[in-house]
Structure formats: structure tokens, C-alpha cells
MOPAC internal coordinates of N, CA, C and O (Angstrom, degrees):
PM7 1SCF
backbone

  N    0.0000 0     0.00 0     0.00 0    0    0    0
  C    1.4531 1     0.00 0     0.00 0    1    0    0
  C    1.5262 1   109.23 1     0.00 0    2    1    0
  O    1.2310 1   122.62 1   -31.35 1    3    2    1
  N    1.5439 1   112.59 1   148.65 1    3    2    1
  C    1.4655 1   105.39 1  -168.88 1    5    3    2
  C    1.6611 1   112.70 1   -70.23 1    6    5    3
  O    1.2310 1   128.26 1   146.34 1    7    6    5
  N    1.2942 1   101.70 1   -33.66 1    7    6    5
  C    1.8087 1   122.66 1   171.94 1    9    7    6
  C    1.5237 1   105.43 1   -32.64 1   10    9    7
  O    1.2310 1   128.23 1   112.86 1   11   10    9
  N    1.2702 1   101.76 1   -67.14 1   11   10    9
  C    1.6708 1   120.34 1  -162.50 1   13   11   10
  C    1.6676 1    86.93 1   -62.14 1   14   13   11
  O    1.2310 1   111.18 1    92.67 1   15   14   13
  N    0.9836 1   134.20 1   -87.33 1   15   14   13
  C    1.7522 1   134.93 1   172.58 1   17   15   14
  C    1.4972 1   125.41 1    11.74 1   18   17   15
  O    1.2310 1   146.30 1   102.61 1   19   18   17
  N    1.8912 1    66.46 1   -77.39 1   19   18   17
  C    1.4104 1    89.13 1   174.29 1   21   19   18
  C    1.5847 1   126.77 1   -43.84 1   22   21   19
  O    1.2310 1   119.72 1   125.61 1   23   22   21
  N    1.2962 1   118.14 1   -54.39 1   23   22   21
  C    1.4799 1   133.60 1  -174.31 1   25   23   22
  C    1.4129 1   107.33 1   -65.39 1   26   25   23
  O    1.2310 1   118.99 1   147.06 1   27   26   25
  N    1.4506 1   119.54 1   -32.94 1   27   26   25
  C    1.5814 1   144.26 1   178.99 1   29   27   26
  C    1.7552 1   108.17 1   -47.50 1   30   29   27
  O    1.2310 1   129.87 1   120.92 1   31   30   29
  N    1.6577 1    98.57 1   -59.08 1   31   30   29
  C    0.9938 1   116.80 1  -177.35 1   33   31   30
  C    1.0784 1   121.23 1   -64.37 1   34   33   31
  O    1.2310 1   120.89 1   173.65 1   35   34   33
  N    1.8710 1   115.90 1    -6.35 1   35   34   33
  C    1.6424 1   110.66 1  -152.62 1   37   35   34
  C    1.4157 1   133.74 1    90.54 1   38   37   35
  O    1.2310 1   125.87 1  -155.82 1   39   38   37
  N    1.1098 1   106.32 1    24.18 1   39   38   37
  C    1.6824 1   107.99 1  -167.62 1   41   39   38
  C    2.0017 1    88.72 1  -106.30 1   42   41   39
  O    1.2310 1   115.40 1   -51.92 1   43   42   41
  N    1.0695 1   126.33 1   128.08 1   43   42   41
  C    1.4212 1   134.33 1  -178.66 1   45   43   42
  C    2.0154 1    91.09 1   -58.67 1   46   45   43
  O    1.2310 1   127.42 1   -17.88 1   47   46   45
  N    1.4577 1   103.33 1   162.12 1   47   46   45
  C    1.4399 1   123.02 1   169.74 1   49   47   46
  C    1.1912 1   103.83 1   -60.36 1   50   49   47
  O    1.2310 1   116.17 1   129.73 1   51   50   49
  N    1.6362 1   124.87 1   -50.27 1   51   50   49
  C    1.6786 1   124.09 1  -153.98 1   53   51   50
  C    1.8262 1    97.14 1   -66.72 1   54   53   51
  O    1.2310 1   124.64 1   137.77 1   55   54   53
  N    1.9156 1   108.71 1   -42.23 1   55   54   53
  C    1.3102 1   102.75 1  -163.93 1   57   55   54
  C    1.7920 1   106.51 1   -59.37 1   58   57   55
  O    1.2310 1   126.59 1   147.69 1   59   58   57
  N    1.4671 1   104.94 1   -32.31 1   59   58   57
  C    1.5927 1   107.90 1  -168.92 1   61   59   58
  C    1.1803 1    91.63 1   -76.95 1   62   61   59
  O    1.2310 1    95.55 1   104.92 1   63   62   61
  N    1.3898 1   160.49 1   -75.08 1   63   62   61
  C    1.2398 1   155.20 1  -149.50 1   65   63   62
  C    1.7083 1   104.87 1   -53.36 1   66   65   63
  O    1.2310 1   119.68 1   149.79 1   67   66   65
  N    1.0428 1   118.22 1   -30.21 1   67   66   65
  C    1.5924 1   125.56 1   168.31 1   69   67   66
  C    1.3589 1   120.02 1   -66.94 1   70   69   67
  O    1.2310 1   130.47 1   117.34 1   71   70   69
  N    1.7906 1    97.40 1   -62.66 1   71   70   69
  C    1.5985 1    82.97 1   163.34 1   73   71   70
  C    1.4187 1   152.87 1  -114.43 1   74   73   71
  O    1.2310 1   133.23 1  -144.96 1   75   74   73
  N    1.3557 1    92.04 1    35.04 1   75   74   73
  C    1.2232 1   109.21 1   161.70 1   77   75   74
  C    1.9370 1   117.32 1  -125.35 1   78   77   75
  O    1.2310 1   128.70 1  -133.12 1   79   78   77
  N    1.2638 1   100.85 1    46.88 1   79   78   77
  C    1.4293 1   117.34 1  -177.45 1   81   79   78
  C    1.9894 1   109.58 1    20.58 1   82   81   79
  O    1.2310 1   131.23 1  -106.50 1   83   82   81
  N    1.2317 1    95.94 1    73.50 1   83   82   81
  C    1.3760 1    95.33 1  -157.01 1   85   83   82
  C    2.1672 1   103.46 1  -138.53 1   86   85   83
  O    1.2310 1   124.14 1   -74.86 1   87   86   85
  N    1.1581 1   109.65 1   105.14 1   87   86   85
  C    1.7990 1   104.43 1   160.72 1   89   87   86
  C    1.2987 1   110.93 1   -20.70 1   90   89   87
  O    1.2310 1   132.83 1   -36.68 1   91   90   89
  N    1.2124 1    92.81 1   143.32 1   91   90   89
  C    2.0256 1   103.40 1   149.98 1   93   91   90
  C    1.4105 1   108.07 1   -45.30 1   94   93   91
  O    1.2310 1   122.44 1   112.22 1   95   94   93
  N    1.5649 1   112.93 1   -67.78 1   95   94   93
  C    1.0101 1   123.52 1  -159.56 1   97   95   94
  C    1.3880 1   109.24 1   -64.42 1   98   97   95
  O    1.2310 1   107.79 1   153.31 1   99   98   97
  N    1.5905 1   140.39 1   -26.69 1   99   98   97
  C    0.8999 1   145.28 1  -159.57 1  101   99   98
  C    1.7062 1   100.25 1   -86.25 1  102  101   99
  O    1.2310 1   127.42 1   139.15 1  103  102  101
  N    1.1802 1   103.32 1   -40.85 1  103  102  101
  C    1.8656 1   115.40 1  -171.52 1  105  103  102
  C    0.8894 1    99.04 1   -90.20 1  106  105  103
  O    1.2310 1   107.48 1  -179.63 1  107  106  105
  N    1.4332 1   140.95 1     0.37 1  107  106  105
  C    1.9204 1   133.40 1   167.90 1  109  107  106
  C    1.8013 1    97.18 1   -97.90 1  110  109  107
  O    1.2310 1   124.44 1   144.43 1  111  110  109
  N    1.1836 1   109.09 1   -35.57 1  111  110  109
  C    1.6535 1   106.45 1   170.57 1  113  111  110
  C    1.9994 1   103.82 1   -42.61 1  114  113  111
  O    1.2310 1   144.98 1   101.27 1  115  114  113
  N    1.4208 1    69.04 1   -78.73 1  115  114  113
  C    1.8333 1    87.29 1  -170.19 1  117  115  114
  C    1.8089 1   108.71 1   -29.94 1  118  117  115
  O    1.2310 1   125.94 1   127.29 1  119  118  117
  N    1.1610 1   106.19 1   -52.71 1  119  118  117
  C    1.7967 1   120.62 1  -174.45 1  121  119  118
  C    1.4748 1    89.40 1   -54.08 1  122  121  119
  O    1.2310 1   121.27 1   114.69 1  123  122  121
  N    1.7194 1   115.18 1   -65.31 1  123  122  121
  C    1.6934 1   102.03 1  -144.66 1  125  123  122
  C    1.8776 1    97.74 1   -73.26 1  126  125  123
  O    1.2310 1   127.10 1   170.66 1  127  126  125
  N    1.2098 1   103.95 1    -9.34 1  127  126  125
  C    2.2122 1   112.84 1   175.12 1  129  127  126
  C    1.7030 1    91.11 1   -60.41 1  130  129  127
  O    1.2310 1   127.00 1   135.63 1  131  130  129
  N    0.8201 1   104.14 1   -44.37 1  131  130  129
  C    1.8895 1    95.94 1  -166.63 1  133  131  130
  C    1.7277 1   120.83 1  -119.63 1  134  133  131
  O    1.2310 1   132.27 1  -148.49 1  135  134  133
  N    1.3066 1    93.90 1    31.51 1  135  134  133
  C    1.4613 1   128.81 1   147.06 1  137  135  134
  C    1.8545 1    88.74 1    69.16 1  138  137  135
  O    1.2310 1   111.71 1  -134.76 1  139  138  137
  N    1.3029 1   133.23 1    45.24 1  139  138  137
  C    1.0890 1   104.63 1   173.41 1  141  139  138
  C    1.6049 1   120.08 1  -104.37 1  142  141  139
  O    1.2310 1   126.47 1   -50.05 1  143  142  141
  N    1.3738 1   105.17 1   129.95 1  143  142  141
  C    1.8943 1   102.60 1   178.70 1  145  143  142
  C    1.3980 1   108.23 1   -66.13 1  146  145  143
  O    1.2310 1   132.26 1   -42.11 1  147  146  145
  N    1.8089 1    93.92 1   137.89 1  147  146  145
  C    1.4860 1   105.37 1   172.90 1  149  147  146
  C    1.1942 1   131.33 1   -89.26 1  150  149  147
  O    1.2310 1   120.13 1   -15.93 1  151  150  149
  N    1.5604 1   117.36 1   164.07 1  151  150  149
  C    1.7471 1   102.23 1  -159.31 1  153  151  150
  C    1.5288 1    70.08 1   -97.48 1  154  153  151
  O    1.2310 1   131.29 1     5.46 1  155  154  153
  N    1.5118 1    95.82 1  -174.54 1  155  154  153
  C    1.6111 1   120.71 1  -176.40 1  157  155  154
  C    1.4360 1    95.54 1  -114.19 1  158  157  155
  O    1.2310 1   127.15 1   -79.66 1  159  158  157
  N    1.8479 1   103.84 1   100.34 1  159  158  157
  C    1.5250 1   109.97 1   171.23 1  161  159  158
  C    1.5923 1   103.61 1   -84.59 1  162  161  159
  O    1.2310 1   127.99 1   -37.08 1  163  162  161
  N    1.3325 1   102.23 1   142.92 1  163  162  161
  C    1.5396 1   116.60 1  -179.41 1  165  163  162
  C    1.7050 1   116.71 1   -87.93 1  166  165  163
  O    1.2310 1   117.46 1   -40.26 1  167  166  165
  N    1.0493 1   122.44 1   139.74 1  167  166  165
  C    1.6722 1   106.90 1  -164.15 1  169  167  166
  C    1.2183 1   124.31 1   -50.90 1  170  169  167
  O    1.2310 1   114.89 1   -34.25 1  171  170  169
  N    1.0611 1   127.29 1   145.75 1  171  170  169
  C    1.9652 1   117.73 1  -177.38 1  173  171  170
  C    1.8486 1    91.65 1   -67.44 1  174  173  171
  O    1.2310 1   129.07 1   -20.08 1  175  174  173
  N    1.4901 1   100.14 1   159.92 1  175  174  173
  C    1.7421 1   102.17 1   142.18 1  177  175  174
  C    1.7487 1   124.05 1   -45.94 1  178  177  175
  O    1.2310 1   112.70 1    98.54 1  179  178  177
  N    0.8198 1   131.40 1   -81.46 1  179  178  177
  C    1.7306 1   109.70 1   162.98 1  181  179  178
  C    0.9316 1   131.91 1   -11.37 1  182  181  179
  O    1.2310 1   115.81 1   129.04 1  183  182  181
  N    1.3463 1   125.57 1   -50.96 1  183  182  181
  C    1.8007 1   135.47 1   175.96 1  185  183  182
  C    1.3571 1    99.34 1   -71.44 1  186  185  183
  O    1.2310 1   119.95 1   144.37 1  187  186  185
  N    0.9313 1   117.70 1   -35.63 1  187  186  185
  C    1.8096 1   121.43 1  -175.29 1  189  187  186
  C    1.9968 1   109.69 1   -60.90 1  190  189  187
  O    1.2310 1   134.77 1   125.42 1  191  190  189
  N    1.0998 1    89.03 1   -54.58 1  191  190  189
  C    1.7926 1   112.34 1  -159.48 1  193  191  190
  C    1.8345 1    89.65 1   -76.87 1  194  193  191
  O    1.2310 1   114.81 1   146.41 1  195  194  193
  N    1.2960 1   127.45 1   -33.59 1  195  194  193
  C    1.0803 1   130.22 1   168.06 1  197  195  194
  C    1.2841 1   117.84 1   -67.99 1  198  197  195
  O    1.2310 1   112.57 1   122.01 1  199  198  197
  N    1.6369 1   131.63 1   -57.99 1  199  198  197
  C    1.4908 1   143.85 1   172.52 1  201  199  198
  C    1.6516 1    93.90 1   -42.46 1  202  201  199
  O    1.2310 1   115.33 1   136.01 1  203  202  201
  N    0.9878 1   126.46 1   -43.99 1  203  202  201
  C    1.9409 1   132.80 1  -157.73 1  205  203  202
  C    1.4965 1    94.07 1   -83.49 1  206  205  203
  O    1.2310 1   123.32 1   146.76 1  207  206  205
  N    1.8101 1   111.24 1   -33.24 1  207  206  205
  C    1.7133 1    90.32 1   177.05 1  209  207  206
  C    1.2504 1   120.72 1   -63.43 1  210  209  207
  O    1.2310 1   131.80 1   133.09 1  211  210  209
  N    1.4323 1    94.82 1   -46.91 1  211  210  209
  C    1.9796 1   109.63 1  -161.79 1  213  211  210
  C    1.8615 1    86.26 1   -69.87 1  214  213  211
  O    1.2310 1   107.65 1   153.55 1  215  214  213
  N    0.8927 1   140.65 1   -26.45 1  215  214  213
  C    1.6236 1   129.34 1  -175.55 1  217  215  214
  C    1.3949 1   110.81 1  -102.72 1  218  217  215
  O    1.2310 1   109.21 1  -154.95 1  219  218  217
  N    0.9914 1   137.83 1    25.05 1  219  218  217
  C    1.3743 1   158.90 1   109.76 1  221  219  218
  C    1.7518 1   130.58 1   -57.50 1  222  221  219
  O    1.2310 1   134.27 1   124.91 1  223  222  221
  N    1.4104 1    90.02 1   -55.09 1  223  222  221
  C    1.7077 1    99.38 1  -170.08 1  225  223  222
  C    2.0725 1    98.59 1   -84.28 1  226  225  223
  O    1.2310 1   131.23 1  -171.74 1  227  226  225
  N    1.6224 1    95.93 1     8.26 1  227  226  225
  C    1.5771 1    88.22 1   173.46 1  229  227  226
  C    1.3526 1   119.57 1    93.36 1  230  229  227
  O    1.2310 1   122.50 1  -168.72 1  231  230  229
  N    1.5162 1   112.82 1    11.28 1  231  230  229
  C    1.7688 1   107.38 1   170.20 1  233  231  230
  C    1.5485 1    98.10 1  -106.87 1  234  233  231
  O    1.2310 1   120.10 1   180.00 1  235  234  233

């Protein structure tokens, strides 16, 4: 599958879920179907600046 490849090669989840009009959840199915180990993506800046709101505003 081009998905599985793709990710093989290094292509991040967000880029494959884009172009292959595809969920997170749908493209982590597909990956863990054809057994591939995941790297450990580190949070983008967005996820960051977001994590700092909610742990600021007290969650």
C-alpha cells in the first residue's frame, strides 16, 4: 500500500493523512494492519503552544 511506503520512507502521518484523504485514526489502522513500528513523532509547535494553554488555564 502506498500509505505503508510512504511512512517507511519517512513521510510524517499528517503529510499521508492529507494526501491520501485519510484520518489519523484511519492511517494508524492501516500501519498497525501491516505491522509497521512507529517512530516517536515529537510534538509540532502547535501542539506545544496548545499543551502550554490548557496547562496554564489549569488542566
Amino acid at each position: 500500500m502506498a500509505e505503508v511506503e510512504g511512512y517507511r520512507e519517512g513521510s510524517s502521518t499528517n503529510q499521508l493523512c492529507e494526501r491520501y484523504d485519510l484520518s489519523k485514526g484511519g492511517l494508524l489502522k492501516i500501519l498497525r494492519e501491516h505491522g509497521v513500528q512507529m517512530r516517536n513523532q515529537p510534538m509540532t509547535e502547535d501542539e506545544i503552544d496548545w499543551a502550554v494553554r490548557l496547562y496554564t488555564g489549569g488542566q
